[in-house]
C-alpha positions as CSV (number, residue, x, y, z in Angstrom):
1,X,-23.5,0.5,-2.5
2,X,-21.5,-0.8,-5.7
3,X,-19.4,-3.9,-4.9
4,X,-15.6,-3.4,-4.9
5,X,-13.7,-5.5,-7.6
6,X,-10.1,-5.8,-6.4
7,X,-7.4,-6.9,-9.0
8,X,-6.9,-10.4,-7.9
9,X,-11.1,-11.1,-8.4
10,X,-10.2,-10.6,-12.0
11,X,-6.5,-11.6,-12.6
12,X,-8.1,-15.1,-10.8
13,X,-5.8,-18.3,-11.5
14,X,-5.9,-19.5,-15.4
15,X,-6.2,-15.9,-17.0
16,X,-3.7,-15.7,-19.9
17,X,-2.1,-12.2,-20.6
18,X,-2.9,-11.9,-24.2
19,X,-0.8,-8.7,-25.0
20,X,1.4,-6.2,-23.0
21,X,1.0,-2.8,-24.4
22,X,3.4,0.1,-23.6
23,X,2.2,3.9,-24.8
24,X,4.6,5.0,-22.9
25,X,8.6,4.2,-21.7
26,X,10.0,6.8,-20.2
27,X,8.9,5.7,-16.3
28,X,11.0,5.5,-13.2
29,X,12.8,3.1,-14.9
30,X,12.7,2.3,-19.1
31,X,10.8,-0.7,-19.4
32,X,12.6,-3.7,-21.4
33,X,11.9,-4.0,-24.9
34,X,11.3,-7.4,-24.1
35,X,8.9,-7.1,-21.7
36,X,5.9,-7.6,-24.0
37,X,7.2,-10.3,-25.4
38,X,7.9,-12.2,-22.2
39,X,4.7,-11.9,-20.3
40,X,2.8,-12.7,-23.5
41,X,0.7,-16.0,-23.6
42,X,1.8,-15.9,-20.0
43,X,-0.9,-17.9,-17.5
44,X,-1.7,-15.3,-14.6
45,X,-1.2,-18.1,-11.3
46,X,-1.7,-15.6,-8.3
47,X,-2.0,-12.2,-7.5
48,X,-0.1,-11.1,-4.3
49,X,1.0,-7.8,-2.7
50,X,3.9,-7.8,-1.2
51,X,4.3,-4.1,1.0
52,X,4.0,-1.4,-2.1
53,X,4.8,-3.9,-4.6
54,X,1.5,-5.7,-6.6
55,X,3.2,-9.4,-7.9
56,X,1.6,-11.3,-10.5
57,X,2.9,-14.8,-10.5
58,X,2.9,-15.8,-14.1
59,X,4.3,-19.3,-15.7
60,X,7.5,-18.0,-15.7
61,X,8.0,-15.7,-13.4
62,X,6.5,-12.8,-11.3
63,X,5.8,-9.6,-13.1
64,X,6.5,-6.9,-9.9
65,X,5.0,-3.5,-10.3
66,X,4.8,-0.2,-8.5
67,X,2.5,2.2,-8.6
68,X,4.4,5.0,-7.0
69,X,1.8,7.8,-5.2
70,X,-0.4,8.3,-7.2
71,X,-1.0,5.7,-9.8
72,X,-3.9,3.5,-10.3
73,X,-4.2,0.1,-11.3
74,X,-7.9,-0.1,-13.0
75,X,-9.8,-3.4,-14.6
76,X,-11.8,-2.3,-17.8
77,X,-13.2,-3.8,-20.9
78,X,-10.0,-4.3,-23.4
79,X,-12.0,-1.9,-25.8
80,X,-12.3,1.3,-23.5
81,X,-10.8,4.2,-25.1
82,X,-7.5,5.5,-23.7
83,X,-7.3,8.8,-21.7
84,X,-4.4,10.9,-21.8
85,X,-2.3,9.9,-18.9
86,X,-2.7,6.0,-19.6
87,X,0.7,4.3,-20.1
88,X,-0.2,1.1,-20.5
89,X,-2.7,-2.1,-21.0
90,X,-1.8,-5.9,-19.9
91,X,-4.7,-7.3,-21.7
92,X,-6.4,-11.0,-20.4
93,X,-8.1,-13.5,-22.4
94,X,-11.0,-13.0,-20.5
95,X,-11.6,-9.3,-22.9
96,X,-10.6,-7.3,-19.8
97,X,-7.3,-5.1,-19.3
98,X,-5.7,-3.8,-16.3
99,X,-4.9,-0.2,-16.8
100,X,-2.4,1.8,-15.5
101,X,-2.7,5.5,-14.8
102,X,-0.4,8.2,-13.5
103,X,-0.2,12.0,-14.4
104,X,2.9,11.4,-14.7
105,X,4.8,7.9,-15.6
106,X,6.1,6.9,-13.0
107,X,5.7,2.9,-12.7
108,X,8.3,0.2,-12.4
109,X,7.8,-2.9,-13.9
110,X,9.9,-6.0,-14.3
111,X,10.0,-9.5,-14.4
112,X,11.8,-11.7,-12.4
113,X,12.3,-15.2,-12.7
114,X,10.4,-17.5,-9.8
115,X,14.0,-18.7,-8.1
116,X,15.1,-15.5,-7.7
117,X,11.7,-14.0,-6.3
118,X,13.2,-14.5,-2.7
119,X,16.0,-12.6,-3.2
120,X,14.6,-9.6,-4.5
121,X,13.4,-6.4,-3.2
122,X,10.1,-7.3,-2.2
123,X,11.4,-10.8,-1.2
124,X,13.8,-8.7,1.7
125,X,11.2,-7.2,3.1
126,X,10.3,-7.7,6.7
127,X,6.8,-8.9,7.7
128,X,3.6,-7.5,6.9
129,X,1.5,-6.2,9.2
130,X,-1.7,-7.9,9.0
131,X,0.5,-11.3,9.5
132,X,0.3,-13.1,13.0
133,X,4.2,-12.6,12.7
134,X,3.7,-9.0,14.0
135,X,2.8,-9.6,17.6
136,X,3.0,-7.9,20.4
137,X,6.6,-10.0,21.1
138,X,7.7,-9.0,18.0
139,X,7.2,-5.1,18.5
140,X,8.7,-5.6,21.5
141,X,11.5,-7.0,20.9
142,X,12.4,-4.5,18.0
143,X,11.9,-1.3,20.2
144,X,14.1,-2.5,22.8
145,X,16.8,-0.7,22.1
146,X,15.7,1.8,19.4
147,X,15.9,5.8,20.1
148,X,13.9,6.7,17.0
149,X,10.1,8.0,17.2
150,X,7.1,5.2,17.3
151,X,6.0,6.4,14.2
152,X,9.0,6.4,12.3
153,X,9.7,3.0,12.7
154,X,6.2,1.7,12.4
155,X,7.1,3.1,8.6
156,X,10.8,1.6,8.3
157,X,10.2,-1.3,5.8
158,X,13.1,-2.8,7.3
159,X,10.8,-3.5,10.3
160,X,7.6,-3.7,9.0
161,X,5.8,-3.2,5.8
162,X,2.6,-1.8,5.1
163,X,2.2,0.9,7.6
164,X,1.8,4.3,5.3
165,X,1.5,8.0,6.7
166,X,-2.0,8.3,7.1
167,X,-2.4,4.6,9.0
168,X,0.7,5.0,11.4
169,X,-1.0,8.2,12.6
170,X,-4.1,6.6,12.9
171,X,-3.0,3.5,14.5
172,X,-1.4,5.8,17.4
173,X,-4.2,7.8,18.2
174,X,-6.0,4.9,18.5
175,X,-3.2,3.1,20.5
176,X,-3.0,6.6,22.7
177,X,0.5,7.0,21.9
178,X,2.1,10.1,20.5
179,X,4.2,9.6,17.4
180,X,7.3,11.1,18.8
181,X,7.4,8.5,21.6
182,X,11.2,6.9,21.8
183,X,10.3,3.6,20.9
184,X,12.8,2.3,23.4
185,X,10.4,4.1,26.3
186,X,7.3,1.6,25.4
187,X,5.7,-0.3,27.7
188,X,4.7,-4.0,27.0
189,X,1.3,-3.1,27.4
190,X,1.9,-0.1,24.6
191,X,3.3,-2.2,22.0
192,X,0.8,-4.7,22.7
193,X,-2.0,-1.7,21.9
194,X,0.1,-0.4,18.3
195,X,0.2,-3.6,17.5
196,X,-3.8,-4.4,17.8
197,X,-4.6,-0.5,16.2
198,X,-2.5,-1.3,13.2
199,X,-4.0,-4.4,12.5
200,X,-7.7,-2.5,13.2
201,X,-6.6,0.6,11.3
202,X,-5.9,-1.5,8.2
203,X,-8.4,-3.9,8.2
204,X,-11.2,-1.3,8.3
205,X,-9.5,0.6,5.8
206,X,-9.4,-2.2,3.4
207,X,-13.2,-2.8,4.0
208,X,-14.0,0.1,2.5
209,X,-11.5,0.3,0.3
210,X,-8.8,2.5,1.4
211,X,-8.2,6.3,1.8
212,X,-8.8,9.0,-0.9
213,X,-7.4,12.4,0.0
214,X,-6.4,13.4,-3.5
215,X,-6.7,11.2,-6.8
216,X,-6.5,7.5,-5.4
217,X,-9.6,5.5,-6.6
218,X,-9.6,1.2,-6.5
219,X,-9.3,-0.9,-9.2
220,X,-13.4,-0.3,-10.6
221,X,-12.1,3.1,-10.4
222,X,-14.1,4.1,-7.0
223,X,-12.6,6.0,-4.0
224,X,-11.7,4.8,-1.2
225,X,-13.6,5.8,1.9
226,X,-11.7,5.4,5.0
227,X,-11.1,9.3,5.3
228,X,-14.4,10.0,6.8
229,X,-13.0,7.5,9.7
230,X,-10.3,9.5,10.4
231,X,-9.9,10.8,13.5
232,X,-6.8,13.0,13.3
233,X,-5.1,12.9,9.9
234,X,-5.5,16.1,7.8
235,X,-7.5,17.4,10.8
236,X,-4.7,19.9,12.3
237,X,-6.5,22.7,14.7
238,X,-9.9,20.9,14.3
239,X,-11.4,19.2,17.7
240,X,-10.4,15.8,18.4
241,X,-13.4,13.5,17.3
242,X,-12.8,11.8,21.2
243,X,-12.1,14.8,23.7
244,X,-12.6,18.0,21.6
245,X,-9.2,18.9,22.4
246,X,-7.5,20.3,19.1
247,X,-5.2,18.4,16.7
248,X,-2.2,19.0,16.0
249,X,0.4,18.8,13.6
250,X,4.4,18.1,13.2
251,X,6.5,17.1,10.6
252,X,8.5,13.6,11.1
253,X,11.1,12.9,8.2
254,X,9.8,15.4,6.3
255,X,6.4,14.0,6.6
256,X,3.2,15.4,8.0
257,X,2.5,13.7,11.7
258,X,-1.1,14.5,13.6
259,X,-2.3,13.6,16.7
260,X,-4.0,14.7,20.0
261,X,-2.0,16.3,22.6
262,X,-4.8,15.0,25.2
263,X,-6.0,11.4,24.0
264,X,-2.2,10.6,23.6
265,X,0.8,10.6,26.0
């Protein structure tokens, strides 16, 4: 199997961003004329994600980018020839570019100063998933007194960050908890099992390199291949993989919700 090159392998401490180049403006947001001319000559110092948002900490600041749904963020040789949906190049010293791709522009770039990192967006945010921050006391503690649906909050960034569509449905299923569970109703023992299927959910989805359902491929460009792991998303009326019992589906805030009406109660 071909190794997986993430972004940070190749935006690695002491890479200079030789040039910035926008083909296109009009995104979620018109990008600063300045922008080029900021990050320029700029020493890449860390590459961080930080819930949707990809940081690069540069000399001066932290360049913050979305990618919206379907955008990709892809490492090539400077020299590659452009396709028609690439907006833009941020080229290293090392003759490689990080490419960003979208059928339509919709990425949000901007650069804010190191001080102010904190109090920004991404710097509000409440803790990642993956961190030993969310615990079972901490899930706990949150639900106490909350009315809304498991799954719902498992999404609130307000909460926790991290926890997309697909792996929130996952990570209940495996927990054996249906989605529209009060999160108030939880037993201890219950958040103690969301809390270790999250972390599962996305750590094996990482390892092989996240989910493609539609257009999503890694930074070399690959798909990711945690959908043949799934065991109830996009599976509505087919058997569950664990009792045979079929999916099913519901929609929560306008969002698709699946999951087994026997393996979860």
């Amino acid at each position: 199997m071909k190794r997986r090159v993430g972004v940070s392998n190749l935006t690695r401490a002491g890479r200079r961003i030789t040039a910035l180049q926008l083909y296109e403006r009009r995104l979620r947001w018109r990008v600063p004329d300045e922008l080029p001319d900021l990050v320029t000559g700029q020493r890449i110092l860390h590459a961080k994600r930080r819930a949707k948002y990809l940081l690069l900490e540069l000399e001066s600041g932290t360049l913050l980018l979305h990618l919206g749904m379907s955008g990709s963020l892809r490492v090539l040789p400077a020299d590659t020839p452009r396709l028609a949906h690439d907006h833009f190049d941020l080229i290293l010293d090392s003759g490689m570019t990080l490419r960003y791709q979208r059928s339509a522009p919709l990425w949000q770039p901007a650069l804010r100063d190191r001080r102010s990192e904190r109090a920004s967006s991404a710097g509000e945010l409440a803790p990642e998933p993956l961190d030993p921050a969310f615990n079972t006391d901490y899930l706990w503690r949150i639900t106490r007194r909350r009315r809304v649906a498991i799954k719902q909050l498992l999404m609130n960034s307000r909460l926790v960050v991290g926890v997309g569509n697909i792996y929130a449905s996952e990570a209940l299923f495996r927990a054996k908890v249906r989605p529209r569970r009060q999160a108030r109703t939880l037993t201890r023992v219950e958040t103690g099992r969301i809390v270790r299927a999250v972390k599962s959910v996305l750590a094996m989805a990482i390892r092989v390199g996240g989910t493609t359902l539609r257009d999503y491929v890694g930074a070399d460009g690959q798909p990711g291949y945690f959908r043949q792991k799934l065991y109830v998303y996009e599976r509505n009326a087919q058997p569950c993989r664990t009792c045979r019992t079929p999916v099913r589906q519901l929609t929560q805030g306008q969002r698709s919700t699946y999951y087994c009406p026997t393996c979860q109660k």
